[in-house]
C-alpha positions as CSV (number, residue, x, y, z in Angstrom):
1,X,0.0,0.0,0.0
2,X,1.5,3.2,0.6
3,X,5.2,4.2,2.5
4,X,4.8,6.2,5.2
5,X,8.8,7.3,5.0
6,X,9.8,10.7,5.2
7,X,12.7,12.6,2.9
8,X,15.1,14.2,5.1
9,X,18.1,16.5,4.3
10,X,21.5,14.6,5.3
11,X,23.3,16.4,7.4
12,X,26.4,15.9,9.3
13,X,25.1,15.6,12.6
14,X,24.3,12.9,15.2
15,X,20.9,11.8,12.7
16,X,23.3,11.0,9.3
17,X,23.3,7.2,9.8
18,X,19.1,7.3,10.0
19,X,18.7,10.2,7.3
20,X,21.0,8.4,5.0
21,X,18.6,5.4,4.5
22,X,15.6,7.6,4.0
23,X,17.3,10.3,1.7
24,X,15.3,10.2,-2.0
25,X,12.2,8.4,-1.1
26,X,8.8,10.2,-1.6
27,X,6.1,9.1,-0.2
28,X,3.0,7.6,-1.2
29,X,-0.7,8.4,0.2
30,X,-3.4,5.7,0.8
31,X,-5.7,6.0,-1.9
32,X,-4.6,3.4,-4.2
33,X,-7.1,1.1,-5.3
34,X,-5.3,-1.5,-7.4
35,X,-4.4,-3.9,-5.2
36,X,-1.5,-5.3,-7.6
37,X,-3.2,-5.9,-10.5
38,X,-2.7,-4.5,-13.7
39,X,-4.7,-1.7,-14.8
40,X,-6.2,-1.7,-18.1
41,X,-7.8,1.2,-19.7
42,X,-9.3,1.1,-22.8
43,X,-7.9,3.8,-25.6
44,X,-10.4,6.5,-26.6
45,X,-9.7,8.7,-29.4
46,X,-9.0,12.2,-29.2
47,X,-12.5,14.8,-28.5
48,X,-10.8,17.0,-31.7
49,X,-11.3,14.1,-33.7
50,X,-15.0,13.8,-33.1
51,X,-17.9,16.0,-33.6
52,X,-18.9,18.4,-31.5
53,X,-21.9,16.3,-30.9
54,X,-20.1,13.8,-29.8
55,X,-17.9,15.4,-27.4
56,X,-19.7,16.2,-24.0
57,X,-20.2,12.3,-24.0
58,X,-16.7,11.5,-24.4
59,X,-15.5,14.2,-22.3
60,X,-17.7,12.2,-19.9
61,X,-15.9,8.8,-20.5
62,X,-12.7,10.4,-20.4
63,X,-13.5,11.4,-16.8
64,X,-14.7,8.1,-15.8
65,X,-11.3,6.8,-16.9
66,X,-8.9,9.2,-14.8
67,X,-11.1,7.8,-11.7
68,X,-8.5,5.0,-12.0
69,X,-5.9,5.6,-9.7
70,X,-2.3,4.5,-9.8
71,X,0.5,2.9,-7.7
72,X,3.5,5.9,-8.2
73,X,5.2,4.0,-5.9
74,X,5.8,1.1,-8.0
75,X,7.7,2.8,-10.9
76,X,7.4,-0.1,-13.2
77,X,3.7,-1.1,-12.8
78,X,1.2,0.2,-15.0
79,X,3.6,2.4,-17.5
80,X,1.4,2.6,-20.4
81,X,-1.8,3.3,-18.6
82,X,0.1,5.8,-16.7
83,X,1.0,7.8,-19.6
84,X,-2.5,7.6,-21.1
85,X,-4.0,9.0,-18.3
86,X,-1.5,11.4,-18.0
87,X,-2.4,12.3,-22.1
88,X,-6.1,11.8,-21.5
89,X,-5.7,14.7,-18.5
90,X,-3.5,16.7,-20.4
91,X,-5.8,16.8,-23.0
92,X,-9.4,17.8,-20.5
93,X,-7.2,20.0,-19.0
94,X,-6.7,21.9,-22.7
95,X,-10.3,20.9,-23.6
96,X,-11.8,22.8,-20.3
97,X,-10.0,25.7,-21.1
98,X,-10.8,26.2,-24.7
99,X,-14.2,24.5,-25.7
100,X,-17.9,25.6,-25.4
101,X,-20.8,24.0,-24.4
102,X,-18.9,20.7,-22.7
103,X,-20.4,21.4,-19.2
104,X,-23.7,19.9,-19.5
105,X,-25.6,19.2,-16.4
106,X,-24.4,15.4,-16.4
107,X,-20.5,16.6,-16.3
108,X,-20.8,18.3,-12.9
109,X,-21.3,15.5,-10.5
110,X,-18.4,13.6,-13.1
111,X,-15.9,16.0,-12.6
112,X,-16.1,16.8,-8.7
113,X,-16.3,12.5,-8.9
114,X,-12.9,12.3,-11.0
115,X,-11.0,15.2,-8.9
116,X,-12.3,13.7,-5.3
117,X,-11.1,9.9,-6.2
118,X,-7.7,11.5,-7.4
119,X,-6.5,13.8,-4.6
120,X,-8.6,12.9,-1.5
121,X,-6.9,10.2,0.5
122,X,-5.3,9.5,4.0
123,X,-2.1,11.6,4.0
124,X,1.1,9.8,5.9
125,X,1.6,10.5,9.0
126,X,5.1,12.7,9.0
127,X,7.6,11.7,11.5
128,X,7.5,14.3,13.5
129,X,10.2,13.5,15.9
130,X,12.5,14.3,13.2
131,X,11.0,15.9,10.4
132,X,11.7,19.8,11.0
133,X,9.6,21.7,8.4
134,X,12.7,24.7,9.1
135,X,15.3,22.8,8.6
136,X,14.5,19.4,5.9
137,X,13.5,18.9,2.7
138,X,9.8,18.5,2.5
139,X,8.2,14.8,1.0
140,X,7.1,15.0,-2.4
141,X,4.0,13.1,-3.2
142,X,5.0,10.3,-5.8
143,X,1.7,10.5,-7.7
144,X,2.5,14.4,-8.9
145,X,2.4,13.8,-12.6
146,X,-1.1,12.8,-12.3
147,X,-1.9,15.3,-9.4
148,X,-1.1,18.5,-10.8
149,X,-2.9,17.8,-13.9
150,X,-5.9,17.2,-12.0
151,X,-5.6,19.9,-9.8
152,X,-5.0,22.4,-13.0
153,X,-8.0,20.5,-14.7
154,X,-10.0,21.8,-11.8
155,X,-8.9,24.9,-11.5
156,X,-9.8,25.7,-15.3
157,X,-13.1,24.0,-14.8
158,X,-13.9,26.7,-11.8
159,X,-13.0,29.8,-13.5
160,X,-14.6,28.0,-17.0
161,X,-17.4,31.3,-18.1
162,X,-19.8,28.5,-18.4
163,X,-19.0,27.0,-15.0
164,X,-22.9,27.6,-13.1
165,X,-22.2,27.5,-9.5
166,X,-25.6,27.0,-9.0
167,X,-25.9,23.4,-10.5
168,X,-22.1,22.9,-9.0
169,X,-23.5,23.5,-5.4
170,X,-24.9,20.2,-5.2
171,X,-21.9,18.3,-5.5
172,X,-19.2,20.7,-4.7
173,X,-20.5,20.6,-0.6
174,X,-19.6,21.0,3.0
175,X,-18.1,17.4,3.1
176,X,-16.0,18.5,-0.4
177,X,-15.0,21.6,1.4
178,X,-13.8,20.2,4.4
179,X,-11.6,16.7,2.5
180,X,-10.0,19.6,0.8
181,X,-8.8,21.6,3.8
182,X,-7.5,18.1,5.4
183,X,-5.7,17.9,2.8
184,X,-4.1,21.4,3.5
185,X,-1.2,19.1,5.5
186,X,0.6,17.8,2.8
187,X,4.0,18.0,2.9
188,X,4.5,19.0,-0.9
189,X,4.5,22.4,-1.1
190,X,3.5,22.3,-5.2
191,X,0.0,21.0,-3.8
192,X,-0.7,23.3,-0.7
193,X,-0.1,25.8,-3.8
194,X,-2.4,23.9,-5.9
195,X,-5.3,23.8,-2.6
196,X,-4.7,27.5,-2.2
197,X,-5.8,28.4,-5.6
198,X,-8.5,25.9,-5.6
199,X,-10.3,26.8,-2.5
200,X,-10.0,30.6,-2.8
201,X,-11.5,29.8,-6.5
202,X,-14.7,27.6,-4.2
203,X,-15.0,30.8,-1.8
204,X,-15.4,33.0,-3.9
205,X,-18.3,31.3,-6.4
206,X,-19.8,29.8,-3.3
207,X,-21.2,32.3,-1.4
208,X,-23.5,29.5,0.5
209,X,-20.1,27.9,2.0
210,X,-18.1,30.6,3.2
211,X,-18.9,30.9,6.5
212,X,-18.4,27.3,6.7
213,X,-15.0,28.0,5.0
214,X,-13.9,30.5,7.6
215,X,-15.3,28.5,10.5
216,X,-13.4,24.8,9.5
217,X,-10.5,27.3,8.9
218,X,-10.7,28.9,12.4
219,X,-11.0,25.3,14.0
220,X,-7.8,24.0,12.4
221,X,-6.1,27.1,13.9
222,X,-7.5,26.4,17.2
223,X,-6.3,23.1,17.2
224,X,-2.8,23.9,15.7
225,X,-2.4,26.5,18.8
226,X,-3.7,24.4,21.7
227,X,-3.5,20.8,20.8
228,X,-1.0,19.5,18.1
229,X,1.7,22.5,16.9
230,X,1.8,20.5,13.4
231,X,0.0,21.7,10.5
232,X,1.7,22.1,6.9
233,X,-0.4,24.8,5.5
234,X,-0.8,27.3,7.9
235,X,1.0,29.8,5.9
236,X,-1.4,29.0,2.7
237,X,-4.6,29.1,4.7
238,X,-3.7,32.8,5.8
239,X,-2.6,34.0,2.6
240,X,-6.1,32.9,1.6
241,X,-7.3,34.8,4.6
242,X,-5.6,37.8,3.5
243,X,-7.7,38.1,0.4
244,X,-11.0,37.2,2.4
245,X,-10.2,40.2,5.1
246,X,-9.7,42.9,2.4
247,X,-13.0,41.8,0.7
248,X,-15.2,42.5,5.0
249,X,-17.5,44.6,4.8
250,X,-17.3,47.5,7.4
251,X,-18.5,47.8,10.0
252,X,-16.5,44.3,10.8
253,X,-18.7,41.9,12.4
254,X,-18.5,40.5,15.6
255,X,-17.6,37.6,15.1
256,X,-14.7,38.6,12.8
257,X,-13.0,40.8,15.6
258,X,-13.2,37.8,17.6
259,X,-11.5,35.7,15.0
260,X,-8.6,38.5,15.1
261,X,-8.2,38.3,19.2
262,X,-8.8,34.6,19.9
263,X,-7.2,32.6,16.9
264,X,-4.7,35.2,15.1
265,X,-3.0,36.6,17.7
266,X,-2.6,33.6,19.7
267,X,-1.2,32.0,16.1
268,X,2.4,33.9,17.5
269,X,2.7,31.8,20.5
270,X,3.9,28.6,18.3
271,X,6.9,27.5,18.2
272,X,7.2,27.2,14.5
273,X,6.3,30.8,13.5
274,X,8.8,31.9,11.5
275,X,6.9,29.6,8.5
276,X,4.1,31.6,8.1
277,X,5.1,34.9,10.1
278,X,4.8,37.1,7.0
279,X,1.1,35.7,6.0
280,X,0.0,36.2,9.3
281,X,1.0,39.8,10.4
282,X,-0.3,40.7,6.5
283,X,-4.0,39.6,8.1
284,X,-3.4,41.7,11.3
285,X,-2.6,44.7,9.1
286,X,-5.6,44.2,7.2
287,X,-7.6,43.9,9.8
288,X,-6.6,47.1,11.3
289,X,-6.5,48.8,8.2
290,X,-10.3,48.1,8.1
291,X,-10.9,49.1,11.7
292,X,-8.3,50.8,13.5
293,X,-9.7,50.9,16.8
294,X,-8.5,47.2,16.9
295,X,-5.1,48.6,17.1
296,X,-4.8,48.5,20.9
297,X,-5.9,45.2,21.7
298,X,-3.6,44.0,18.9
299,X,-1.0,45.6,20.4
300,X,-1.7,44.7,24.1
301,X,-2.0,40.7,22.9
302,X,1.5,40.8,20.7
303,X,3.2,42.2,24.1
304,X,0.9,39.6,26.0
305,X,2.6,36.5,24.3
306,X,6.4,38.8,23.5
307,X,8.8,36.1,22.9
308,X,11.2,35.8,26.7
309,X,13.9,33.2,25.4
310,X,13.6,33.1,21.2
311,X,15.5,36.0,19.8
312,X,14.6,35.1,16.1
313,X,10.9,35.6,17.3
314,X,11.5,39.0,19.3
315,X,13.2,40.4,15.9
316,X,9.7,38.9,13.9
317,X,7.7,40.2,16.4
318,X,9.4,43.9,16.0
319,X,9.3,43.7,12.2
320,X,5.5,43.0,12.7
321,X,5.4,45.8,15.1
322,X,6.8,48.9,12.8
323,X,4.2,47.6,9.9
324,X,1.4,48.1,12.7
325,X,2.8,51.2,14.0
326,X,3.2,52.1,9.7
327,X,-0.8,52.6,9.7
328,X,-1.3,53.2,13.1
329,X,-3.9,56.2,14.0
330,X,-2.3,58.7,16.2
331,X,-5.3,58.8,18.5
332,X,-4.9,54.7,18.8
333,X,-0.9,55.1,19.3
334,X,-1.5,57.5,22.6
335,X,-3.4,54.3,23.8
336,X,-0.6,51.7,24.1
337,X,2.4,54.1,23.5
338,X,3.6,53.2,27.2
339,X,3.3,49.5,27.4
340,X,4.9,49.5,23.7
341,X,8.1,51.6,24.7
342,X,8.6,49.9,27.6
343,X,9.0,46.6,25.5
344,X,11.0,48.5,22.6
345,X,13.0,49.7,25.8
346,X,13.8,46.0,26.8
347,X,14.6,44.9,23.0
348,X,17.1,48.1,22.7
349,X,18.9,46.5,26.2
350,X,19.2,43.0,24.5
351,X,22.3,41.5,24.6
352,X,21.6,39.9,21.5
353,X,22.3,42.7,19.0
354,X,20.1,41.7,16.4
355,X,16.8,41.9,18.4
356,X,18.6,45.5,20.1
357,X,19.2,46.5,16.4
358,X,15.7,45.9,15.1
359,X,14.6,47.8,17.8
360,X,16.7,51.1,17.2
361,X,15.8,50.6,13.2
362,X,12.2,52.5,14.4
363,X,14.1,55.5,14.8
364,X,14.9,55.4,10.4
365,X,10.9,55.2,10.1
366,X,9.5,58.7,9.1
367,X,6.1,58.0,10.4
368,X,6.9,56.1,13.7
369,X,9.6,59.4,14.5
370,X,6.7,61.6,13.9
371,X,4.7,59.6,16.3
372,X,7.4,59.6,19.0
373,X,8.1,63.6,18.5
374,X,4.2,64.5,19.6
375,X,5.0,62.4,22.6
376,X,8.1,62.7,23.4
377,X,7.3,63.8,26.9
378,X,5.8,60.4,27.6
379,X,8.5,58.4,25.4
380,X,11.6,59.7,25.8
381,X,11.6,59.3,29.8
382,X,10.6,55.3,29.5
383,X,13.6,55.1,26.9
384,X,16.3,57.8,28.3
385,X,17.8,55.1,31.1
386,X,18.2,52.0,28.7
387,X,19.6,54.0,25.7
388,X,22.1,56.1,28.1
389,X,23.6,53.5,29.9
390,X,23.5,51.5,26.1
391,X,25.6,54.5,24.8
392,X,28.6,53.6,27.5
393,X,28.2,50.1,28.3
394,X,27.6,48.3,25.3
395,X,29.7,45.8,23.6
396,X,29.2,46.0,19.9
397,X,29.8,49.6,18.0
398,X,27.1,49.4,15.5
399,X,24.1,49.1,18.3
400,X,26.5,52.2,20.2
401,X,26.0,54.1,17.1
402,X,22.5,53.4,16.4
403,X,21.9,54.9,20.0
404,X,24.0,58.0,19.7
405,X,21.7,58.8,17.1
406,X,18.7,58.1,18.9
407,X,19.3,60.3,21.7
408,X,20.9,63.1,19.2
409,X,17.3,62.7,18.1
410,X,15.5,63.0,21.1
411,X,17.6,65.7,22.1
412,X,16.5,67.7,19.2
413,X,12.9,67.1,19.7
414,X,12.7,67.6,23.4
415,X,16.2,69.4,24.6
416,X,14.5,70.5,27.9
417,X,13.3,67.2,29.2
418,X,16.6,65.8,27.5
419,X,19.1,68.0,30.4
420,X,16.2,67.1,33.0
421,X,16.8,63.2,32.5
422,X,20.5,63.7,31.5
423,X,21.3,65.7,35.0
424,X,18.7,63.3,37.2
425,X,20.3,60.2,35.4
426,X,23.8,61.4,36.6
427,X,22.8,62.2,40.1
428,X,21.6,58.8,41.0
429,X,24.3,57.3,39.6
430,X,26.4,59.3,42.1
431,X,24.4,58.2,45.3
């Protein structure tokens, strides 16, 4: 049946001996329903060489016959019928895209039939013990010739001009919707990029299902966050997201905000962040581009969960930070200003200088220095102690630097207050 075996990288580390045995194997889901015998197909001719009356109902035989599924694993089993059906999807896939008047009523339920025996099936379990989605080469699925031309067949058939969701609805279904987000853990990349496309495709000609799409979505978060910390497509499911955000109408439901504060924000807490980071603080700026009075609870949940022993995360988390603070209101920034500088105050005293770097970086941002110089009263005390002492004590130039020219900038924008902290700063060091 099917190898569960996962490809790792080799590296020269304690794991080469196991690695090495696994190293070019792909791997091979459960859906294959030959059992070791043969498959034979039976040779149709081409639908350009019959007439155009004849075509829907070869079109429809055609799709019966890619319902046969194939061992990939095997590489010498089946050769010919493997490169029909690879000609025969080829050729839909060309058929979909340029022909009229194929998609009668009887194709629809034929089609979502074809594409469901093809790519649902069990997925392998990875072996998680070792398999570090950071670090290894991801398993390919061994049936990709076959897949992709499925999964591009379908994707022509949903953006087809004489695709009717309306007759498609009673096929493509809850149950259809939610085998194709299971399948959303694959380990091949090509087909999480395949899955985005095809689902973002069902949301938007399904208006029926997409709550349904935004709640199953919402759950697999929930469950990534609080029970298992392994899901492959994270990162594909928010890009999708994105899209679906932008398109809210105002004023945001409910519901929505609650999505935001309960499953997005809590998204930063997982260990493997830095694989979907940039999707992810893309939906938070939307968000808050649609209603910026979700600015401070965004803000107060990113410093909830701040990162106390990962320095990679603190500089993600910062990076996310300036693109909030980017399209922040002023009215919103007076909200959490203090609870924000007093975190950007720790980061500029890291000892690791990238994170303390990252940090002083806000200072080159036009918009955030604007910010700071209205309220600079309130700032420039919470930051004066950290970046003074920084200016004598640190042990790497470049963050010395950066920090001169902080507090060459606050003394500029607030030279009063500056002396006031400068001669109070130097007094208690005296006592």
């Amino acid at each position: 049946m099917s190898s569960i075996d996962v490809v790792d990288k080799v590296d020269g580390f304690s794991r080469k001996s196991v690695r090495k045995a696994k190293q070019k194997r792909s791997q091979s889901s459960s859906q294959f329903r030959s059992q070791g015998k043969p498959i034979e197909l039976t040779p149709l001719p081409l639908l350009k060489d019959v007439s155009a009356q004849e075509q829907p109902e070869l079109f429809l035989k055609k799709l019966q016959q890619c319902c046969a599924v194939f061992d990939f694993m095997d590489t010498l089993s089946d050769l010919k019928m493997k490169e029909y059906k690879r000609s025969t999807l080829n050729e839909l896939v060309d058929y979909v895209t340029v022909s009229r008047g194929y998609l009668t009523e009887q194709a629809y339920p034929e089609v979502v039939k074809m594409v469901s025996y093809n790519i649902f099936r069990t997925l392998p379990p990875s072996e998680s013990n070792e398999f570090d989605p950071e670090e290894d080469e991801p398993t390919l699925e061994a049936s990709w010739p076959h897949l992709q031309l499925v999964y591009e067949f379908f994707i022509r058939f949903l953006e087809s001009q004489e695709f009717q969701p309306s007759i498609a609805k009673k096929y493509i279904d809850q149950k259809f919707v939610l085998q194709l987000l299971e399948l959303f853990d694959s380990e091949d990349p090509r087909e999480r990029d395949y899955l985005k496309t095809v689902l973002h495709r069902i949301y938007g000609k399904f208006l029926g299902l997409r709550a349904f799409i935004r709640k199953q979505i919402n759950n697999i978060f929930l469950r990534f966050v609080y029970e298992t910390e392994h899901f492959n497509g994270v990162a594909e499911l928010l890009e999708i997201l994105g899209s679906i955000i932008n398109g809210f109408a105002l004023p945001l439901k409910a519901e929505h905000k609650q999505f935001l504060v309960k499953v997005l924000i809590p998204l930063h807490t997982v260990r493997s962040l830095s694989l979907f980071h940039a999707q992810l603080a893309y939906c938070i700026v939307q968000f808050l581009e649609k209603d910026p009075a979700l600015t401070e609870p965004v803000i107060r949940g990113l410093l909830k969960f701040w990162p106390k022993t990962c320095s990679q995360k603190e500089v993600m988390f910062l990076g996310e930070l300036e693109e909030i603070l980017d399209v922040i209101e002023p009215t919103q920034f007076v909200k959490i200003q203090e609870p924000l500088f007093k975190q950007i105050s720790r980061c500029v005293s890291s000892p690791h200088f990238q994170v303390a770097e990252r940090a002083l970086y806000y200072w080159n941002n036009e918009y955030i220095m604007s910010l700071i110089e209205e309220n600079s009263n309130v700032i420039l005390p919470i930051m004066f102690t950290s970046l003074y002492r920084i200016s004598k004590e640190h042990w790497n130039p470049a963050i010395v630097a950066l920090v001169y020219n902080v507090l060459k900038a606050f003394m500029e924008m607030n030279s009063t207050l500056f002396d006031e902290l400068t001669s109070t700063y130097k007094s208690d060091r005296q006592r």
